[in-house]
FIMIVO-45352 format. One record per residue (C-alpha): chain; residue number from 1; x, y, z. Coordinates in nm, 2 decimals, padded with zeros to 4 digits. Layout:
<atoms>
   cadena   num     east    north       up
        A   NUM        X        Y        Z
...
</atoms>
This chain:
<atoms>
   cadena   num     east    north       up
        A     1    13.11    17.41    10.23
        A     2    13.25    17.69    10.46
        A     3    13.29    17.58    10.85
        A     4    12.98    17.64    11.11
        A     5    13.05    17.97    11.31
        A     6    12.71    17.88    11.52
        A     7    12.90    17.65    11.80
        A     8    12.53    17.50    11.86
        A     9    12.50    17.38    11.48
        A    10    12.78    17.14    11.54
        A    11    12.57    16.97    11.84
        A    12    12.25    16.97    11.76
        A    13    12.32    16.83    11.37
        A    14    12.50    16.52    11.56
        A    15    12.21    16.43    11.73
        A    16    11.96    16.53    11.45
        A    17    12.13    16.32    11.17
        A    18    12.10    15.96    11.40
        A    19    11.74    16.08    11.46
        A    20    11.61    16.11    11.12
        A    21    11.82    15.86    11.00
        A    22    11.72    15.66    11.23
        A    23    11.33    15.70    11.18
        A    24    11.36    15.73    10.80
        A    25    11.52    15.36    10.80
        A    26    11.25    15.26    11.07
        A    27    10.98    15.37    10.83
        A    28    11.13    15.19    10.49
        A    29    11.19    14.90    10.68
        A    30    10.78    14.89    10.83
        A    31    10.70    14.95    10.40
        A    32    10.60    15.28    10.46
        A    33    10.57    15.51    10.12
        A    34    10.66    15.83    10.03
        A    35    10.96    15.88    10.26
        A    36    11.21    16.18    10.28
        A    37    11.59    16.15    10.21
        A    38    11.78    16.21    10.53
        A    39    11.98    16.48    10.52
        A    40    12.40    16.43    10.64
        A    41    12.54    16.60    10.97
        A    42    12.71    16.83    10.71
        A    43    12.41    16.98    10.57
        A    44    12.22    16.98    10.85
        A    45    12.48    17.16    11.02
        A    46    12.52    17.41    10.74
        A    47    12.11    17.45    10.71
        A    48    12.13    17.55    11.08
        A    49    12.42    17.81    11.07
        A    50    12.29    17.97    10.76
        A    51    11.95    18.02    10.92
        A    52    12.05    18.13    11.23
        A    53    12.27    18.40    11.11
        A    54    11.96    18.47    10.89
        A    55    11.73    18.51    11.20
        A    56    11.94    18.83    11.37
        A    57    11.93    19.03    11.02
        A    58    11.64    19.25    10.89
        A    59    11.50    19.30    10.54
        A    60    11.34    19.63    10.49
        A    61    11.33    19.68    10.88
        A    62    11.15    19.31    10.93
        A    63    11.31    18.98    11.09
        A    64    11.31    18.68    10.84
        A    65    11.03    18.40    10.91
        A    66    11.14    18.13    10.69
        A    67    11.05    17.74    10.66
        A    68    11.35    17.54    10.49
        A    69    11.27    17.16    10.37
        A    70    11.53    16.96    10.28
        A    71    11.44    16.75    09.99
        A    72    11.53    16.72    09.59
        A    73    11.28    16.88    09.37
        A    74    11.18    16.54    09.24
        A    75    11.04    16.48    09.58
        A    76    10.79    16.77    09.60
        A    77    10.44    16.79    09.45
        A    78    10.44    17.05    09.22
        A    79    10.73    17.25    09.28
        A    80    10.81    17.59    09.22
        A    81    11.21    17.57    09.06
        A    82    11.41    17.89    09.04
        A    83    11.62    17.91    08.66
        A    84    11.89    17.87    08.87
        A    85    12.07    17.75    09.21
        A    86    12.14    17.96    09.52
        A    87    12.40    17.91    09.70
        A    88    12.27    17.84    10.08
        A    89    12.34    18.20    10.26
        A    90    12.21    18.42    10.51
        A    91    12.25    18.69    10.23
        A    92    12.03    18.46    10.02
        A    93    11.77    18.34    10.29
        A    94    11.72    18.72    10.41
        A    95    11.63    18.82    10.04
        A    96    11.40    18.54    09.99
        A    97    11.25    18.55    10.29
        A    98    10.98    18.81    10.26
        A    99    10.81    18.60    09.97
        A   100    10.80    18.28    10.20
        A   101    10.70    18.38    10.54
        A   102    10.34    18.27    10.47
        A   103    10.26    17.94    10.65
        A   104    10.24    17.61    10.46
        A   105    10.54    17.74    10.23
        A   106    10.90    17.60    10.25
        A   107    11.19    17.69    10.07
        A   108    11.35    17.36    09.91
        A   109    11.71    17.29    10.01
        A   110    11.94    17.00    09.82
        A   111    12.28    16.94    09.82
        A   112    12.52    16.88    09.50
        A   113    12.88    16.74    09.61
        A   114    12.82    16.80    09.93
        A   115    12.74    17.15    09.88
        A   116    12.38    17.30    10.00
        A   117    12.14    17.52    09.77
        A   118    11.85    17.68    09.69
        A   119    11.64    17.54    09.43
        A   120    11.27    17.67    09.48
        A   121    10.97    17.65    09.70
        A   122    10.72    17.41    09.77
        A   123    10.37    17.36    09.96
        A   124    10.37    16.92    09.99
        A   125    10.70    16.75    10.13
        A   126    10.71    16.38    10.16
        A   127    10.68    16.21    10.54
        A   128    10.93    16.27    10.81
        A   129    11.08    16.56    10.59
        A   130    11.36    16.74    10.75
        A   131    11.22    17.08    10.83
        A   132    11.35    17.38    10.97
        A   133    11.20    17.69    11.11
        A   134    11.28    18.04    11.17
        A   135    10.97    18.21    11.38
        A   136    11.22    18.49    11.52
        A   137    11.53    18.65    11.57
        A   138    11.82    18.34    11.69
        A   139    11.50    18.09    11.73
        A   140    11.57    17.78    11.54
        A   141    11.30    17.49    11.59
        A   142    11.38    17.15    11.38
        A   143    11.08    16.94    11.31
        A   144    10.95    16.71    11.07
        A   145    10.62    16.64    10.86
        A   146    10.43    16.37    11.03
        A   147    10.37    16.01    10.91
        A   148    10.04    16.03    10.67
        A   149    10.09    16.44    10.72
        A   150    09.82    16.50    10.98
        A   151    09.82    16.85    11.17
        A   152    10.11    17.03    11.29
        A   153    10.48    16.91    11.29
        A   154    10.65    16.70    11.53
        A   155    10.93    16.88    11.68
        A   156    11.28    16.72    11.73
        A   157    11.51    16.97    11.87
        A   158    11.50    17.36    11.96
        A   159    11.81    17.60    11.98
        A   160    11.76    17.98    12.14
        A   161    12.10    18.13    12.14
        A   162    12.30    17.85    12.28
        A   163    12.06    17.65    12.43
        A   164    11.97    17.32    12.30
        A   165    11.64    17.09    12.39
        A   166    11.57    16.80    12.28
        A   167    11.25    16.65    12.28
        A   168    11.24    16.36    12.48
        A   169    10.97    16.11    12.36
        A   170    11.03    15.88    12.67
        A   171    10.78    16.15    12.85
        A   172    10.50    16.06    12.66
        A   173    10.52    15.70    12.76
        A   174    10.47    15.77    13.09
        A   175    10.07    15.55    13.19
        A   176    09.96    15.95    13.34
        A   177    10.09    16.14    13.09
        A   178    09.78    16.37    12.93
        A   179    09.67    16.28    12.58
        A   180    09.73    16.63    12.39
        A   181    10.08    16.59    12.49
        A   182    10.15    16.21    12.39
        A   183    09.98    16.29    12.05
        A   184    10.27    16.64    12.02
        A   185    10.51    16.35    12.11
        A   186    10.42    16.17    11.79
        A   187    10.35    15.86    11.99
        A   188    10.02    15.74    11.86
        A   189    10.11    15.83    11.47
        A   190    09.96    15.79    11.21
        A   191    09.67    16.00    11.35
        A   192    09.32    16.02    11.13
        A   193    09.23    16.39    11.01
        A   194    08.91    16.40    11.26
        A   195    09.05    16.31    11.61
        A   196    08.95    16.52    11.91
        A   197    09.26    16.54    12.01
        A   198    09.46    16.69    11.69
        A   199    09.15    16.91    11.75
        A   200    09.30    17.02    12.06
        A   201    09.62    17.07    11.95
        A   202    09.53    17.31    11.69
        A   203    09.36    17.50    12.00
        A   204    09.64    17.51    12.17
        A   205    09.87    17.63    11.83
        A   206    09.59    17.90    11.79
        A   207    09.53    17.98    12.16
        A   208    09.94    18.04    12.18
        A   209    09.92    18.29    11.86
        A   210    09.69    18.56    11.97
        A   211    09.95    18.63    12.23
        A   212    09.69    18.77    12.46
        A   213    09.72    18.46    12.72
        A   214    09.44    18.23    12.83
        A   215    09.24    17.88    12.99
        A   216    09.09    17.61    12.84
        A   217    08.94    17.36    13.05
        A   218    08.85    17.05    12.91
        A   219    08.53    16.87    13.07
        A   220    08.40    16.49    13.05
        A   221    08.10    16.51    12.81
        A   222    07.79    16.44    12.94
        A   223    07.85    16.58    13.31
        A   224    07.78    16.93    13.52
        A   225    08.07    16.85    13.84
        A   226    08.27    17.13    13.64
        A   227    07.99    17.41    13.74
        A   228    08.09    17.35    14.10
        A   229    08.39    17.52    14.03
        A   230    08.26    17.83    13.84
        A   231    08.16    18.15    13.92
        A   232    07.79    18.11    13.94
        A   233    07.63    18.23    13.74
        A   234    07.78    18.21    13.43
        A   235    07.89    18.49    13.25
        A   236    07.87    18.41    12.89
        A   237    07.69    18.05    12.88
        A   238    07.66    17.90    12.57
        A   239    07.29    17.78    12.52
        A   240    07.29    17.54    12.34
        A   241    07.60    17.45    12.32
        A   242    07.84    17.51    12.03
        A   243    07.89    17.20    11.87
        A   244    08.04    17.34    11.51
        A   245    08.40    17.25    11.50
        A   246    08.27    16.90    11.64
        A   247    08.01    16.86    11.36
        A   248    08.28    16.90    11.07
        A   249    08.52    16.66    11.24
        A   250    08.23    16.39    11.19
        A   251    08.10    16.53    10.83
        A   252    08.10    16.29    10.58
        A   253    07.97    16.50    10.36
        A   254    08.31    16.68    10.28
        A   255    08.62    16.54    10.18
        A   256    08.83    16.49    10.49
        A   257    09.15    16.65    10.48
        A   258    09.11    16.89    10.17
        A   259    09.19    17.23    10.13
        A   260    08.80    17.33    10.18
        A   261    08.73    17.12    10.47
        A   262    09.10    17.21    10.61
        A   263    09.00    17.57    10.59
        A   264    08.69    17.55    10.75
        A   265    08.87    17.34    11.08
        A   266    09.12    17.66    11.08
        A   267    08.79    17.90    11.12
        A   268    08.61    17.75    11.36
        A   269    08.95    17.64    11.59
        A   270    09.02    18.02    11.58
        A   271    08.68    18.15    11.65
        A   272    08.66    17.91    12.01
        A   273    09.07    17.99    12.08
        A   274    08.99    18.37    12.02
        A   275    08.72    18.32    12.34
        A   276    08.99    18.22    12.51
        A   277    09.13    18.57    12.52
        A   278    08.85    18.73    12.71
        A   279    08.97    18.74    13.11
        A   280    08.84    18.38    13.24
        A   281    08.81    18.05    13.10
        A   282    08.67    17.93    12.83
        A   283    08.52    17.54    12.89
        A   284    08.45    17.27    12.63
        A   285    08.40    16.94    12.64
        A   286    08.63    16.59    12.54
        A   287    08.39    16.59    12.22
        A   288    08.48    16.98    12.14
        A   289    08.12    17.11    12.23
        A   290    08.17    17.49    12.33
        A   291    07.97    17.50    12.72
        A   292    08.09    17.86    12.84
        A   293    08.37    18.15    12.82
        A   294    08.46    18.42    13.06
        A   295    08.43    18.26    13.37
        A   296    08.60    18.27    13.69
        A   297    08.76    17.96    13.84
        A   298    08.65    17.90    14.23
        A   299    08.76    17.64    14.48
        A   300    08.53    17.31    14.50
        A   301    08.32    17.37    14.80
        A   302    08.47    17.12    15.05
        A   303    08.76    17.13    14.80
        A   304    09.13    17.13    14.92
        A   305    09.35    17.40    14.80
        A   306    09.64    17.28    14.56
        A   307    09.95    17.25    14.71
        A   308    10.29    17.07    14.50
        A   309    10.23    16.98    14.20
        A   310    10.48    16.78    13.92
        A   311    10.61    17.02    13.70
        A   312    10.77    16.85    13.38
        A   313    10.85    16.97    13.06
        A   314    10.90    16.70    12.78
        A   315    11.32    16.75    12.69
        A   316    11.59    16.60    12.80
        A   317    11.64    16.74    13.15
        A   318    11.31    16.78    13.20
        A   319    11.24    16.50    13.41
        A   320    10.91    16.59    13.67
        A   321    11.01    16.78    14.00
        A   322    10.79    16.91    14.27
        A   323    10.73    17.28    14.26
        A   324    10.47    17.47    14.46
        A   325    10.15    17.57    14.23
        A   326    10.21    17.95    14.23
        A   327    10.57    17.86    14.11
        A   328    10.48    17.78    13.74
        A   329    10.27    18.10    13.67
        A   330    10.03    18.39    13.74
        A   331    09.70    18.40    13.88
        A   332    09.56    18.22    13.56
        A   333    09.77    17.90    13.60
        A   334    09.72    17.89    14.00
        A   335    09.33    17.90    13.94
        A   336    09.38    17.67    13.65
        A   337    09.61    17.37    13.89
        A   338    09.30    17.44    14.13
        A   339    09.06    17.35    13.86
        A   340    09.22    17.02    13.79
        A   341    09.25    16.98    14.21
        A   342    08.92    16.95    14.21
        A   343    08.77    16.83    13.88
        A   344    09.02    16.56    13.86
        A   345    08.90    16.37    13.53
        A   346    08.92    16.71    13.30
        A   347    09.24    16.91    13.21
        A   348    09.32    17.22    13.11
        A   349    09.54    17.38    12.80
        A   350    09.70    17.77    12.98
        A   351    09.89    18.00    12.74
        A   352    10.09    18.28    12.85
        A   353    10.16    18.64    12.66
        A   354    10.46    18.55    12.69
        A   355    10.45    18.26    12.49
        A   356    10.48    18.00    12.77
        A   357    10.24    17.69    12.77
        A   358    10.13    17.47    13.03
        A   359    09.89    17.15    13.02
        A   360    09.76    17.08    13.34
        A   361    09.59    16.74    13.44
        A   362    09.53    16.47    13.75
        A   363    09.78    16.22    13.81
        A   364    09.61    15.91    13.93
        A   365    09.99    15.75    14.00
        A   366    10.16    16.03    14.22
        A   367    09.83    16.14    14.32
        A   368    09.88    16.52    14.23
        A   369    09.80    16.76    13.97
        A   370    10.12    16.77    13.73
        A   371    10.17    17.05    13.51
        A   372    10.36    16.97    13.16
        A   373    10.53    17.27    13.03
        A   374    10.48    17.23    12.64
        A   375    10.56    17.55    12.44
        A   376    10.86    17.35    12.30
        A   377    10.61    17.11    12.11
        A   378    10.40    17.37    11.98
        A   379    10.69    17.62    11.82
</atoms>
């Protein structure tokens, strides 16, 4: 195995062999089944280095997008096994990459004496499986499969050049922290297949990919107060309200969590995220009913305009400070911190074109709104 020239593959694969050792012991230990093999600081460490090298070349004038799982072919459903090993390259990852970039597809990674290889692809990895991610050029996100699979990875660590975050679960413990975020956390695993909140989260996934920015406020069921704080009247209501997504999340007509019924929460969480794009915000309730789009966020009459406000994002470092509300964004998350100001028991998901997300919701302990900068969950 040739020597890392990525400086921040020797850190990070310190700290990521004692996590997933750590929580693939945990696991075994609780009697849990179908559990990954953790991978050495040595391979992890040569898994990163390859990739990221991988991530700053081209192949026929396109950046690689490539999912790497590390795991011996036994331990995939169904695999798909090349005739013969590849030695774990950039040369070798750029080449493949173009027939992997699809999502839901990894390229399988094992190791013989020590050394790392290629030996095929594969759709279904077992629980808490290493997993690696290459979404752009000398972006590296490290992740793993969840407990029971549910919904989109849990993210451990993310390198950008030579900056390394870590994910710090602590942040989730805290009694105010919001719900979307604790679940990202992977605090209240195993999650079931139709929870509102894993709902959410593949709103916010979807809201972050059209790239065109956007609000999603998120209102108690059952309750007008959030009118007061629209634009009246509404531009786009939605009469009745759009209860879809909601519906198949209680259908027990379908199999839960097949490819069918999987497919069909993908269509409808893309059709409400794509309203999300039209200049306003989009409002829905705890129970994912669709209420309104398009509309402009007002002060509460009476209301008190939002001053500080606890910015925190969820790494290590990332500990809550005060910052002024127009310090964490644009118009759209200043009128989104004045939402939660005033409607104090909703929240609200804000994605930026640039990539940048934000949760915003009421702390009832440090009496303030506190914005949780979360793009580092979602990656």
């Amino acid at each position: 195995m040739s020597n890392s020239t990525y400086l921040a593959a020797e850190s990070a694969s310190i700290i990521l062999e004692s996590h997933f050792s750590t929580l693939i012991a945990l696991a075994i230990i609780e009697g849990e089944q179908n559990i990954a093999t953790a991978p050495s600081k040595e391979i992890i460490e040569s898994i990163i280095n390859a990739s990221f090298w991988a991530s700053l070349r081209k192949e026929e004038g396109n950046s690689p997008k490539i999912s790497i799982a590390f795991l011996n072919p036994d331990e995939a459903e169904q695999p798909l096994i090349f005739g013969k090993k590849l030695l774990l390259t950039p040369a070798n990852l750029t080449k493949l990459a173009p027939g992997v970039e699809r999502a839901g597809i990894h390229l399988g990674i094992w190791e013989e004496n020590g050394i790392p290889y290629i030996w095929g692809t594969t759709l279904k990895i077992p629980n808490y499986c290493f997993v690696l991610d290459v979404s752009e050029p000398g972006l590296i996100v490290i992740k793993h499969r969840r407990l029971h699979g549910f919904g989109k990875f849990t993210n451990v660590v993310v390198i950008k050049g030579d900056e390394i975050k870590i994910v710090n679960k602590d942040c989730g413990a805290m009694k105010d922290c919001p719900a979307i975020v604790t679940a990202l956390l992977d605090l209240d695993a195993p999650c079931s297949w139709n929870n509102g909140i894993n709902a959410l989260i593949m709103l916010a996934v979807s809201m972050r990919g059209h790239h065109h920015g956007g609000i999603l406020l998120v209102v108690p069921p059952k309750s007008d107060d959030w009118k007061e704080s629209l634009v009246s009247p509404l531009q786009y209501p939605i009469q009745p309200s759009f209860s879809s997504l909601a519906h198949l999340l209680k259908d027990r007509h379908l199999e839960v969590g097949q490819p069918a019924w999987q497919s069909a929460i993908k269509s409808e969480v893309d059709n409400i995220a794509g309203l999300t794009a039209v200049d306003g915000a989009t409002v829905i309730t705890r129970d994912l009913h669709l209420l309104t789009f398009g509309a402009k966020i007002v002060r509460r009459q009476n209301g008190l305009p939002v001053d500080d406000l606890a910015y925190i994002e969820p790494v290590l470092g990332g500990e809550a400070i005060s910052k002024y509300a127009s310090e964490v964004g644009g118009t759209r998350h200043l009128s989104a911190a004045q939402f939660i100001n005033d409607q104090r028991d909703a929240f609200a998901l804000v994605a930026s074109q640039d990539g940048h997300f934000t949760v915003f919701s009421w702390s009832p302990i440090s009496q303030k709104v506190q914005a949780h900068r979360i793009e580092t969950l979602l990656l």
